[in-house]
C-alpha positions as CSV (number, residue, x, y, z in Angstrom):
1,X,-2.6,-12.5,-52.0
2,X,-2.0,-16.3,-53.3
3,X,1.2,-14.8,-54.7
4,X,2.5,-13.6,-51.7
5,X,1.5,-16.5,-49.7
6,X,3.8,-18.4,-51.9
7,X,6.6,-16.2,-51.4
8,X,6.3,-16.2,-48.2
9,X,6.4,-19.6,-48.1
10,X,9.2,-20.0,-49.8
11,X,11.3,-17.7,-47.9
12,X,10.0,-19.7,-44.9
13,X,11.2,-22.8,-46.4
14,X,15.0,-21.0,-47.5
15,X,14.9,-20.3,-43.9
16,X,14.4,-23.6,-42.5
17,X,17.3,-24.9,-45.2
18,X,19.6,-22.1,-44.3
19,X,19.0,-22.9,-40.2
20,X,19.6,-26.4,-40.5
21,X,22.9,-25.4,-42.5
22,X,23.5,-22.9,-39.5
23,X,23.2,-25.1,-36.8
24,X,25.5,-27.5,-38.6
25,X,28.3,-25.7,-37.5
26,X,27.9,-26.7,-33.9
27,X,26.7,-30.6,-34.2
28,X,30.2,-31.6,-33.7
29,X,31.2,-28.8,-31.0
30,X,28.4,-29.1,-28.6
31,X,29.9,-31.4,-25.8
32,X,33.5,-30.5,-26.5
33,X,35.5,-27.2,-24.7
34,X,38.5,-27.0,-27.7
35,X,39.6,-24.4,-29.4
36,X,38.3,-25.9,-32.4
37,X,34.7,-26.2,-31.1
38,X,34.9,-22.7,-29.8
39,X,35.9,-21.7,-33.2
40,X,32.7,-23.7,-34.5
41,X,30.5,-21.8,-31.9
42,X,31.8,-17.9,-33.0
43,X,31.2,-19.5,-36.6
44,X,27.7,-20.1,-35.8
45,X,27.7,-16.8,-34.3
46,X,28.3,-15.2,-37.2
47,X,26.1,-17.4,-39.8
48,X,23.1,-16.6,-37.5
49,X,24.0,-12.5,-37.8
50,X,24.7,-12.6,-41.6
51,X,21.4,-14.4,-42.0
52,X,19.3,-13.0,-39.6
53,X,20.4,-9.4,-39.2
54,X,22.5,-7.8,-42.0
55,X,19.8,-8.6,-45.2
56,X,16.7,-6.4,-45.3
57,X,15.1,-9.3,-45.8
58,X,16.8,-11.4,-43.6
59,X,15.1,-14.4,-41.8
60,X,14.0,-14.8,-38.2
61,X,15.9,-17.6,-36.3
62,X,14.6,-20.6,-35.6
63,X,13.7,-21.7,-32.1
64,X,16.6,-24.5,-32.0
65,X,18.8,-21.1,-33.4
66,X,17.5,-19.0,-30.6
67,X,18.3,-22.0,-27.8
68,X,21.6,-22.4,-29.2
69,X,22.9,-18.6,-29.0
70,X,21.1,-18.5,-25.4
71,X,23.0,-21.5,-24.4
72,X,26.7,-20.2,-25.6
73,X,25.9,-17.6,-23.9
74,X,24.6,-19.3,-20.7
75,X,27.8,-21.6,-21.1
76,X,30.4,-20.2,-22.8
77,X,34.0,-19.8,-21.0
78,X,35.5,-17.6,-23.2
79,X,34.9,-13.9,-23.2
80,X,34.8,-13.6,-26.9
81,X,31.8,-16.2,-26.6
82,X,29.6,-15.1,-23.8
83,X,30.4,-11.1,-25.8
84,X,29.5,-12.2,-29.1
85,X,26.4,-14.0,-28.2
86,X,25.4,-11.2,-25.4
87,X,25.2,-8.8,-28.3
88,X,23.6,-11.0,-30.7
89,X,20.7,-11.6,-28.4
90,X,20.2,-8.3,-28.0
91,X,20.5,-7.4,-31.6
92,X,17.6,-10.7,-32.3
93,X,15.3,-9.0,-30.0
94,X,15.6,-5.7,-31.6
95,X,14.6,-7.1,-35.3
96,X,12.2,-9.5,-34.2
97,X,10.5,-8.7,-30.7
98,X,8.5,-10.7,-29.5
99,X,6.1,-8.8,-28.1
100,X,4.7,-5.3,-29.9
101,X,2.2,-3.0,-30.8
102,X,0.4,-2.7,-33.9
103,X,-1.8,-0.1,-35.6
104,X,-5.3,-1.9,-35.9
105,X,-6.7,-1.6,-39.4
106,X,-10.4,-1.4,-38.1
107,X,-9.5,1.6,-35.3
108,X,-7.2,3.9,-34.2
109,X,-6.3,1.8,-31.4
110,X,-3.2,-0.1,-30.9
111,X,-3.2,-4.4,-31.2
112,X,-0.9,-6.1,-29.2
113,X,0.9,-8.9,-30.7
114,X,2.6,-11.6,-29.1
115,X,5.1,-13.8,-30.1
116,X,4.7,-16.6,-27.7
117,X,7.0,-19.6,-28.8
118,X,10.7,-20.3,-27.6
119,X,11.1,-18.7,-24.2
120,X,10.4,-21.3,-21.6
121,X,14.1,-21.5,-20.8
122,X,14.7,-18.1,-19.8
123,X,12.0,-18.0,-17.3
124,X,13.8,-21.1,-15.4
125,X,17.1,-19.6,-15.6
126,X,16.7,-16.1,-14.4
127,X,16.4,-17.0,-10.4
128,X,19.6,-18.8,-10.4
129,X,21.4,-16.3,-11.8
130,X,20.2,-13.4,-9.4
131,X,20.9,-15.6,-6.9
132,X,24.4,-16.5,-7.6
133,X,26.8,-16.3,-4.4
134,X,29.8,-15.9,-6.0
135,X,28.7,-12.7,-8.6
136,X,31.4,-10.6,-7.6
137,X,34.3,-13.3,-8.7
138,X,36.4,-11.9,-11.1
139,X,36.5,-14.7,-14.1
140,X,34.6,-15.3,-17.0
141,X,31.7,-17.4,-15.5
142,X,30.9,-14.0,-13.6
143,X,31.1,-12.1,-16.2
144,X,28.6,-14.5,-18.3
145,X,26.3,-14.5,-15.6
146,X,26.1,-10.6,-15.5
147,X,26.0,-10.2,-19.0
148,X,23.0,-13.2,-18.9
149,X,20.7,-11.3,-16.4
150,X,21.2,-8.0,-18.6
151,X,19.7,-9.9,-21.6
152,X,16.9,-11.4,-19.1
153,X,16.0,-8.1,-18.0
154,X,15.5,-6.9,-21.3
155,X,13.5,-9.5,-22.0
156,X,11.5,-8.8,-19.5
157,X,11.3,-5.3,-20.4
158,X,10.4,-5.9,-24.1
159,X,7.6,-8.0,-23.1
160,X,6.3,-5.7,-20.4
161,X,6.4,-2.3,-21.8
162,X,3.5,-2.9,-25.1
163,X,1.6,-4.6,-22.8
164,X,1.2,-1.8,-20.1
165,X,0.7,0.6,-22.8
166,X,-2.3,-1.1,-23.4
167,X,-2.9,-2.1,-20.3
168,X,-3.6,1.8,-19.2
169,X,-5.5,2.4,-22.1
170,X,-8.1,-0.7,-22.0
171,X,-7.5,-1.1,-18.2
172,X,-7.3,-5.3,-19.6
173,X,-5.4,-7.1,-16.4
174,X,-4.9,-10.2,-18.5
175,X,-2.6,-8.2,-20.8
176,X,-0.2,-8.0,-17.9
177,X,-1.3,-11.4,-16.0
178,X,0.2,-13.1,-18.6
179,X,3.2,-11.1,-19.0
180,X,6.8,-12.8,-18.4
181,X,7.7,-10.7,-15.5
182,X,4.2,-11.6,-13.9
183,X,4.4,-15.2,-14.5
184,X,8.2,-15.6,-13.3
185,X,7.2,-13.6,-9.7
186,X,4.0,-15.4,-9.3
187,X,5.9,-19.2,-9.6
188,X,5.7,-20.8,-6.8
189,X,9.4,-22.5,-7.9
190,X,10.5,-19.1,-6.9
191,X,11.6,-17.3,-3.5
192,X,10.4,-13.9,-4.5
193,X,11.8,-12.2,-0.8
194,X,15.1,-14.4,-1.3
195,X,15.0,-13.1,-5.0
196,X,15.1,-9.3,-3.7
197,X,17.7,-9.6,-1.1
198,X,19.7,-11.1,-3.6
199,X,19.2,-8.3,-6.0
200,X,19.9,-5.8,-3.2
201,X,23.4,-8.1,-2.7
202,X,24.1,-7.7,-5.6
203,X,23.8,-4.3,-6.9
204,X,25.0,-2.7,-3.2
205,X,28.5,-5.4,-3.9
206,X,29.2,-4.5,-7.4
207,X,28.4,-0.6,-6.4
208,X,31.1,-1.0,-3.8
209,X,33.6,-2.2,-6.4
210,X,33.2,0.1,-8.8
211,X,33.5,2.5,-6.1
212,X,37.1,1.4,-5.2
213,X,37.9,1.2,-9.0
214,X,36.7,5.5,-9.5
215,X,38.1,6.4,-5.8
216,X,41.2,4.4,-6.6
217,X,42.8,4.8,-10.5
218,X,46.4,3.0,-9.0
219,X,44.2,0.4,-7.6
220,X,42.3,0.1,-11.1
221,X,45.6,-0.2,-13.0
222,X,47.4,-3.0,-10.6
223,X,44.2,-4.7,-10.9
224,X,44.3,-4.7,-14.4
225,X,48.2,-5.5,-14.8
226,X,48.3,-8.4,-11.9
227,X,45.1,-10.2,-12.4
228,X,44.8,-13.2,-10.3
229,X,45.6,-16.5,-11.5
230,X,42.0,-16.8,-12.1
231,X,41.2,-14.6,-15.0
232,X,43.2,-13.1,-17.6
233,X,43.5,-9.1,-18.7
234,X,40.8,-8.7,-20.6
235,X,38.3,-10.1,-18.3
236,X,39.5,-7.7,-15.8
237,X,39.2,-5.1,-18.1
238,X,35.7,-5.5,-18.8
239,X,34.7,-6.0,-15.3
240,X,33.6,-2.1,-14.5
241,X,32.0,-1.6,-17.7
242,X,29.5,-5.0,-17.3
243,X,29.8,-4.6,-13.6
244,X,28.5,-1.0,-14.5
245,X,25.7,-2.2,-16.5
246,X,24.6,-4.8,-14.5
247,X,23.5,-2.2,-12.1
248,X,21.6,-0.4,-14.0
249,X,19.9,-3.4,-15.4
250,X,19.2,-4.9,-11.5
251,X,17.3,-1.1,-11.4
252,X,15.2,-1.4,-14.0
253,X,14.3,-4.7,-13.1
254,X,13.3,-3.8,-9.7
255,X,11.5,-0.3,-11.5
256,X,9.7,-3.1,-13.5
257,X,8.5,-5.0,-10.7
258,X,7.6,-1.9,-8.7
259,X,5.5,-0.3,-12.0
260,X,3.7,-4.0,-12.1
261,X,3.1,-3.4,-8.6
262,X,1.1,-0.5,-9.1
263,X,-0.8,-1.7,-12.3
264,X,-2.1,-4.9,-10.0
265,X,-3.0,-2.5,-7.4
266,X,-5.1,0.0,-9.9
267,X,-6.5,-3.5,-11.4
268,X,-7.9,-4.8,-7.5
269,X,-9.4,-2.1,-6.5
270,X,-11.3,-2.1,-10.2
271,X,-12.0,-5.6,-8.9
272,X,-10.6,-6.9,-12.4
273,X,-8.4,-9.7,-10.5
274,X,-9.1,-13.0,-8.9
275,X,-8.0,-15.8,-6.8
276,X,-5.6,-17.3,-9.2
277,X,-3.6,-13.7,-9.2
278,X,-2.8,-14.9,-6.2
279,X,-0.8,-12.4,-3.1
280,X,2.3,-10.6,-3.5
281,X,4.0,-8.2,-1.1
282,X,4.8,-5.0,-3.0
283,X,8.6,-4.9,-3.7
284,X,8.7,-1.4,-1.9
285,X,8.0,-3.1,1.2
286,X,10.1,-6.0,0.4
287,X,13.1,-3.4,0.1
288,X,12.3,-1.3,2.7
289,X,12.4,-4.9,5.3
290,X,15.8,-5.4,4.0
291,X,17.1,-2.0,4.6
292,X,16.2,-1.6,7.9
293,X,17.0,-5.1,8.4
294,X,20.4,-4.8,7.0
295,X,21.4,-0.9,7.5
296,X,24.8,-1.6,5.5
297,X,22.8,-1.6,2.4
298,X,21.2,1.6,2.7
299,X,24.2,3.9,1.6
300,X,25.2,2.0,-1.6
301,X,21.4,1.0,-2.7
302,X,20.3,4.9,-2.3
303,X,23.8,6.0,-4.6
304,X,23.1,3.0,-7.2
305,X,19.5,3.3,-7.1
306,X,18.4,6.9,-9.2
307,X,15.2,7.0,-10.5
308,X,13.6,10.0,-8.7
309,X,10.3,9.1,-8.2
310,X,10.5,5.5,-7.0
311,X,13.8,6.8,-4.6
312,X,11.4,9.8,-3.7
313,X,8.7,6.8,-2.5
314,X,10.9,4.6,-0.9
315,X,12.8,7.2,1.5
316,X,9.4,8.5,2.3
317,X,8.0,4.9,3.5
318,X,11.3,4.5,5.1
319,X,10.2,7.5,6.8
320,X,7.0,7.0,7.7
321,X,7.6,3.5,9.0
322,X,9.5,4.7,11.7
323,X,7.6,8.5,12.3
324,X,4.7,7.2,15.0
325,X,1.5,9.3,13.9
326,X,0.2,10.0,17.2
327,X,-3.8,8.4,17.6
328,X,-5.2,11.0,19.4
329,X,-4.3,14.8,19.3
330,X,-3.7,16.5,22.4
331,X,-1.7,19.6,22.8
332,X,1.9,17.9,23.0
333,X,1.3,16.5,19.3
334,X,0.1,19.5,17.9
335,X,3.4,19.6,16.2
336,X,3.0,16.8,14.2
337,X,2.8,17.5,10.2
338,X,-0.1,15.2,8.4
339,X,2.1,15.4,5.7
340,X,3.4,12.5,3.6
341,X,5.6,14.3,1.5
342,X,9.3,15.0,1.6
343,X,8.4,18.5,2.8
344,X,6.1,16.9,5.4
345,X,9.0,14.6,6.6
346,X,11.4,17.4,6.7
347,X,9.2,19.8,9.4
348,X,9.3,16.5,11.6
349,X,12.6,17.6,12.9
350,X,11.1,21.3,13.8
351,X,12.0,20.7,17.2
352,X,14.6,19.4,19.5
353,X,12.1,16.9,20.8
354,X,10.5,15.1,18.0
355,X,13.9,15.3,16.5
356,X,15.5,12.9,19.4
357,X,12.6,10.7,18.9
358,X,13.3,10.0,15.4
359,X,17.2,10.0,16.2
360,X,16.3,7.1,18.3
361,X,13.9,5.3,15.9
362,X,16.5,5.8,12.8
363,X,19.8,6.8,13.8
364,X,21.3,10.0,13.1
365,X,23.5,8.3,10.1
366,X,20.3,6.8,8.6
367,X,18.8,10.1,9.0
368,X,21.7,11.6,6.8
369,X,21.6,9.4,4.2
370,X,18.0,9.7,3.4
371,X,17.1,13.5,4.1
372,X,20.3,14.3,1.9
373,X,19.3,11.4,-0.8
374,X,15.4,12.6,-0.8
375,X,16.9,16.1,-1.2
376,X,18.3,15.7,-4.3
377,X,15.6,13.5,-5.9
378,X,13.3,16.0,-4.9
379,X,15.2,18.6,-6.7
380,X,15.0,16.1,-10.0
381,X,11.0,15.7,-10.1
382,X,10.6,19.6,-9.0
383,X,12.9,20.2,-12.2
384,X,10.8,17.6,-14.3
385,X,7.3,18.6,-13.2
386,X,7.8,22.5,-12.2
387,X,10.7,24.6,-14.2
388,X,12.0,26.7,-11.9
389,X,10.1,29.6,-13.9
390,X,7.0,28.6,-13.2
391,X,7.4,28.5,-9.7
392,X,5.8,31.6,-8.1
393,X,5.2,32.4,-4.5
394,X,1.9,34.1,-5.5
395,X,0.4,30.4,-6.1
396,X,-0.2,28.7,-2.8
397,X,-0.6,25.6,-4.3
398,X,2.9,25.4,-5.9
399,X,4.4,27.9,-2.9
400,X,3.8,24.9,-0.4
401,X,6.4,22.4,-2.2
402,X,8.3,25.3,-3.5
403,X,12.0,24.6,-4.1
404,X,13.0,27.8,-1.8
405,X,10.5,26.4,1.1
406,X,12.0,23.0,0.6
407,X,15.4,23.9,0.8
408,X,14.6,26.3,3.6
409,X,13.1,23.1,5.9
410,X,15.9,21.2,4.6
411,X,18.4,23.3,6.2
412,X,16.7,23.8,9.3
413,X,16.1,20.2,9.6
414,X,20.0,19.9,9.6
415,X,20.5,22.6,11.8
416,X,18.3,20.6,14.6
417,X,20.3,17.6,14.1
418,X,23.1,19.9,14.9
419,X,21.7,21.4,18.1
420,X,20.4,17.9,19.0
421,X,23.5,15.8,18.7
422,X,26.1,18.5,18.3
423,X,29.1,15.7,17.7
424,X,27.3,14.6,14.4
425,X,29.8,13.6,11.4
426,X,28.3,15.2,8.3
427,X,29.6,13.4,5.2
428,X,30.4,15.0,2.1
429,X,27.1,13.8,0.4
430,X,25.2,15.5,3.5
431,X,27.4,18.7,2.7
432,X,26.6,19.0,-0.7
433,X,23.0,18.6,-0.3
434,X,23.2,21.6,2.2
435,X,25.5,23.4,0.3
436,X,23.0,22.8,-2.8
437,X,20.3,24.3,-0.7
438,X,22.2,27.4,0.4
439,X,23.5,28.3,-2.8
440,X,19.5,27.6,-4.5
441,X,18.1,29.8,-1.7
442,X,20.7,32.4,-2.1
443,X,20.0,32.7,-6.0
444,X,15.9,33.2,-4.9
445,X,16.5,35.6,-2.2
């Protein structure tokens, strides 16, 4: 054991030599913007990979070597910069996380170990970014700042993920109290509602682009041969790819935030938090404000946002919030279905009357979007949960949120929109949810 402590000592030792030698590389560049000092900065780059990440027995980086990489790639105004030091994070992370699990040699359990030194200064930074007005500007300063919050996210990811694991298994709130996403969304330096409708901004804008880019292949290649005076080729180039990305990293941030949600819910009513958890509104709600606040983002956030479940949830609240449940039954609301699933919220529109009622709440486009949208995630969780084998009309239990009943009151559902507004538009996402549900029922029948 003695010997091993001294090897280990003298590896740390070869490190701390080796870092300093590292960082050398950049104590001349660090205030300049030359070619030479960008030079200097994919040097250091590259030192910090050949030491850190090619040996097997490579060393982790310092905390100044951490800062430094973070910082190119907070700063840098080169795409080769904020690239190289995007994926070098990343790779960092991966061969020394800072938060994982560990097989306990006195159990079968799992220890949780945490890492806790050098991350102050990605906690500060991540608000500003997700709140950037001018995200969608094609340059490299964009660019950086979308390839910045994918790294944050997975941060935040990294630290969250061991920590729930154990979290569900020892039911420990502090696990998760103390977990970066917690901390960040519980700091009073931070506008948690303005932090969400930026998000929302954010994703529904970029969606929009890459939209015109997929619709639009001439429009893609003009782009890419006349950029603007602005930005050169190759950061217009990258811009769907990152763009791309940065949507599906502004999702699993919010998925994050949503799963925390539930976690501090399951922990209150155990009666395992206190005062100083302080109150949060639950980011559902928070999105569900903005939609029906700001009905432009509901057709991009429900194509960008596709995680069945949570999409499943938030179309059914969206529902719901607008649905009156009547307080006292009386023969005229014997109609109404005390059902708050998607199969409850489609036999809402059983009749022409509580079908101009919701018309009126909603909005018949609305109304589109999210029957069509709830369809299809539906479809997903039935196909994750039930195979479409083990669904058998002979079990009342699964009969009720069969896939042919489902599509049945989806198409009826449509057809009372129909009766009730008969100059409705359908788009061609409603038509293929109904032609999804016709075909479906057709192969059952």
């Amino acid at each position: 054991m003695e010997k091993e402590n001294d090897i280990n000592r003298g590896r740390s030792n070869k490190g701390g030599g080796i870092a300093e030698n590292i960082l050398a590389f950049l104590d001349a560049s660090v205030t300049k913007d030359t070619q030479d000092a960008n030079d200097d900065r994919i040097a250091f780059l590259e030192a910090v990979f050949a030491a850190s990440i090619v040996p097997e027995s490579g060393f982790p980086p310092t905390n100044k070597m951490s800062e430094a990489v973070f910082q190119i790639l907070r700063l840098g105004k080169s795409l080769e910069l904020i690239m190289a030091s995007f994926q070098l994070l990343n790779e960092l992370d991966k061969r020394y996380p800072r938060v994982y699990l560990s097989n306990s040699s006195s159990s079968a359990s799992l220890d949780l170990v945490v890492v806790k030194e050098g991350f102050h200064l990605l906690i500060q930074d991540i608000a500003a970014v997700a709140g950037e007005e001018k995200f969608q500007a094609l340059d490299t300063k964009s660019l950086g700042s979308m390839l910045l919050f994918q790294y944050l996210v997975n941060v935040l990811e990294a630290d969250i993920l061991p920590r729930n694991s154990v979290y569900e298994e020892t039911m420990n709130w502090a696990l998760l109290r103390e977990s970066l996403l917690n901390v960040l969304l519980g700091s009073r330096k931070l506008n948690y509602k303005g932090l969400v409708r930026d998000c929302l901004t954010i994703v529904c804008g970029l969606f929009q682009i890459q939209s015109a880019f997929s619709n639009d292949k001439i429009c893609l290649e003009n782009y890419v041969a006349k950029p603007s005076d602005s930005c050169d080729t190759a950061v217009a180039i990258a811009l769907p790819e990152i763009g791309q990305n940065t949507c599906i990293a502004m999702q699993k941030l919010l998925i994050l935030i949503m799963e925390l949600d539930i976690s501090k819910k399951k922990a209150d009513m155990k009666g395992l938090t206190t005062r100083a958890d302080g109150v949060r509104t639950p980011l559902v709600e928070v999105i569900l404000d903005e939609l029906t606040y700001n009905k432009g983002l509901l057709s991009p956030f429900l194509q960008v946002f596709n995680e069945p479940k949570w999409k499943l949830d938030i179309i059914l609240q969206y529902f719901w919030k607008y649905i009156a449940k009547p307080s006292i039954r009386t023969r005229r609301s014997t109609d109404f279905v005390d059902d708050e699933t998607f199969n409850g919220a489609l036999k809402c529109f059983s009749n022409g009357t509580s079908t101009k009622g919701i018309i009126k709440r909603i909005g018949i486009k609305e109304i589109q979007l999210l029957l069509a949208h709830g369809y299809k995630a539906q479809l997903l969780l039935l196909s994750e949960q039930c195979p479409a084998e083990a669904i058998s009309d002979s079990k009342e239990d699964v009969r009720s949120n069969s896939l042919v009943e489902i599509s049945k009151n989806m198409i009826s559902a449509f057809n009372s929109l129909r009766r009730t507004d008969e100059c409705i538009e359908i788009s061609s996402y409603v038509k293929e949810a109904m032609f999804t549900a016709a075909t479906l029922l057709s192969k059952k029948s």
